[in-house]
C-alpha positions as CSV (number, residue, x, y, z in Angstrom):
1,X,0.0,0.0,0.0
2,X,2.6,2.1,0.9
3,X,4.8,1.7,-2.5
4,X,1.2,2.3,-4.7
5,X,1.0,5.8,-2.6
6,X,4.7,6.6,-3.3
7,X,4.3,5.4,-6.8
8,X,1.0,7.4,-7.3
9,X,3.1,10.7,-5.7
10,X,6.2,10.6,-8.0
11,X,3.2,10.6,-11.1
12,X,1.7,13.1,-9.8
13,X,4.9,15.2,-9.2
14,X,6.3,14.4,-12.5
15,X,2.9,15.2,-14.6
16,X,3.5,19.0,-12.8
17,X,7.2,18.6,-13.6
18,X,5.8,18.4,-17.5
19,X,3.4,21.5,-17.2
20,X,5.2,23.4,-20.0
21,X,5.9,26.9,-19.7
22,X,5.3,29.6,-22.9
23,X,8.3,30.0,-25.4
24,X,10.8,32.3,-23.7
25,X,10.9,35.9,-24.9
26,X,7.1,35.7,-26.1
27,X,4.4,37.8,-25.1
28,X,3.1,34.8,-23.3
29,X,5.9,33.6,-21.3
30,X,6.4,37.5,-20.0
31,X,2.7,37.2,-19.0
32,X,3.9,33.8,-17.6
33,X,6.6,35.0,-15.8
34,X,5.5,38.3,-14.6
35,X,1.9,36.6,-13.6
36,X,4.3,34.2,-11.3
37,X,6.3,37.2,-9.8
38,X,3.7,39.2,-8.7
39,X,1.2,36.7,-8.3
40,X,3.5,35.2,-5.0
41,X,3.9,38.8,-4.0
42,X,0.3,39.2,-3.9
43,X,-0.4,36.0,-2.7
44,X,2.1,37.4,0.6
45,X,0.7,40.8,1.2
46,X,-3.1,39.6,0.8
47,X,-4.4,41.0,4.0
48,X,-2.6,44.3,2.9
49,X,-3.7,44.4,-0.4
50,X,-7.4,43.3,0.6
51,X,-7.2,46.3,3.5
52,X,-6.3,48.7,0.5
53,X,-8.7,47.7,-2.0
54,X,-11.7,48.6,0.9
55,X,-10.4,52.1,1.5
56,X,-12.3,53.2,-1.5
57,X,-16.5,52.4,-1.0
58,X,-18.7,51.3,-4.0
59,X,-19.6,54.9,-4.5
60,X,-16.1,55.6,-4.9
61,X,-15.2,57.8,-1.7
62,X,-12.6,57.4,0.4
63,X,-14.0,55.5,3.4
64,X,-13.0,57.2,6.8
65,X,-13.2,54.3,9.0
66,X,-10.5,52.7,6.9
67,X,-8.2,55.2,6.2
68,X,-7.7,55.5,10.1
69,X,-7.4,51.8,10.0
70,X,-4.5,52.5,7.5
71,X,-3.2,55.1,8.7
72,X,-2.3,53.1,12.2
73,X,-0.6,50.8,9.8
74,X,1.7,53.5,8.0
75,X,5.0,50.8,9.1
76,X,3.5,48.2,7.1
77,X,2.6,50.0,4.3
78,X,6.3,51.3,3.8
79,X,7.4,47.6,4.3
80,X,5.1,46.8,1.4
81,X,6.2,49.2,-0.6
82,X,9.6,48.8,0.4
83,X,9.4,44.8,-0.5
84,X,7.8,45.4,-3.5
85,X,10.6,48.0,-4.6
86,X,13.8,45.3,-3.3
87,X,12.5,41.9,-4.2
88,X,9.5,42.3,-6.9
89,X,11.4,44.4,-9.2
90,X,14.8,43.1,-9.3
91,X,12.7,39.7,-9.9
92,X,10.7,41.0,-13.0
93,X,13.8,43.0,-14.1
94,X,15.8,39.6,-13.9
95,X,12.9,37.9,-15.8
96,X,12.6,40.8,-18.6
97,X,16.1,41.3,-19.1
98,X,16.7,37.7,-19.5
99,X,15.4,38.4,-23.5
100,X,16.9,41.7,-23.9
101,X,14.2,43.7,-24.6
102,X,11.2,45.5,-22.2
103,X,8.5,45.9,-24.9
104,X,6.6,43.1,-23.4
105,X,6.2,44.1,-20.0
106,X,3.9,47.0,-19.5
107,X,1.0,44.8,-21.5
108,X,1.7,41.9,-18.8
109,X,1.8,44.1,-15.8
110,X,-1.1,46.0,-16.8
111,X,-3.0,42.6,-17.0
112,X,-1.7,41.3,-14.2
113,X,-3.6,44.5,-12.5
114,X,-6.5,44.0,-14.1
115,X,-6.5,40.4,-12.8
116,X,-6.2,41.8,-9.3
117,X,-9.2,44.0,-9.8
118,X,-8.3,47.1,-10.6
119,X,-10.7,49.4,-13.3
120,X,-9.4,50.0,-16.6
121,X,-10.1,53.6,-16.1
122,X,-6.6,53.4,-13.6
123,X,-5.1,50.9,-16.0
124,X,-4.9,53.8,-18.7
125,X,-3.2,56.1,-16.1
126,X,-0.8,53.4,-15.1
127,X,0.8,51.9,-18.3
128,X,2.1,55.9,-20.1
129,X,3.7,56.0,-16.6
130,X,5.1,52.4,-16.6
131,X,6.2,52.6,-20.5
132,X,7.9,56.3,-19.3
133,X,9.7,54.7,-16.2
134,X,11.4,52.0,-18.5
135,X,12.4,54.4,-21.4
136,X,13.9,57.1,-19.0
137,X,15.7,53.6,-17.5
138,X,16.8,52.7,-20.6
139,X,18.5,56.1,-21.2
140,X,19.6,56.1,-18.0
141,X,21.5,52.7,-18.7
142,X,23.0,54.1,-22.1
143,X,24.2,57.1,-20.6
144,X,25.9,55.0,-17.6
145,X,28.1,53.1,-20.0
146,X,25.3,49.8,-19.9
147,X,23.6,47.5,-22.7
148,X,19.5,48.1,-22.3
């Protein structure tokens, strides 16, 4: 009984071994990645992110209760931020630079956003500023004697 349940483990570990990943450098496989990245970051601030997403009520006004809530939690918030800033985007700059190019990544982040709820309205505020941020980085790596 013992070696059918060991047995029937190893498949099941191996059939996830097999899951295939997208074709590197595609559209999909930066969706794949990124999705992956900030999906475990998500996935570790939950509570955080949950607390932020109630600040704003259904009629889309700041709700005072909560802010105080927040507010009380200012340390947190900066360790959020601050973890987001040391581990998240190294990780995704890691993942994106491993092909060379950056194109790819404002499309899968904005998606990724969208997946965690947040309105397209924001979405078309948020991607000119991403797609500005990795230009000006770009430049930035040029003038500093790097390869984008």
């Amino acid at each position: 009984m013992f070696i059918r349940s060991a047995l029937a483990a190893m498949a099941l570990a191996s059939l996830g071994a097999c899951a295939t990943q997208p074709e590197p450098c595609t559209t999909e496989w930066v969706q794949y990645r990124t999705d992956r990245i900030l999906g475990q970051f998500a996935l570790e601030n939950r509570g955080l992110v949950n607390d932020l997403r109630r600040l704003t009520r259904e009629d889309g006004k700041v709700d005072p209760v909560q802010s105080i809530l927040l507010a009380a939690r200012a340390e947190d918030i900066q360790r959020f931020a601050r973890s987001f800033e040391t581990g998240v985007v190294p990780e995704l700059n890691a993942a994106i630079g491993q092909c060379g190019r950056h194109e790819n990544f404002v499309p899968a982040f904005t998606e990724f956003l969208r997946r965690q709820g947040v309105p397209d309205s924001s979405l078309q505020w948020v991607a000119p500023i991403l797609a500005l941020v990795q230009v000006m980085q770009a430049e930035d790596g040029l003038q500093s004697g790097q390869r984008p």
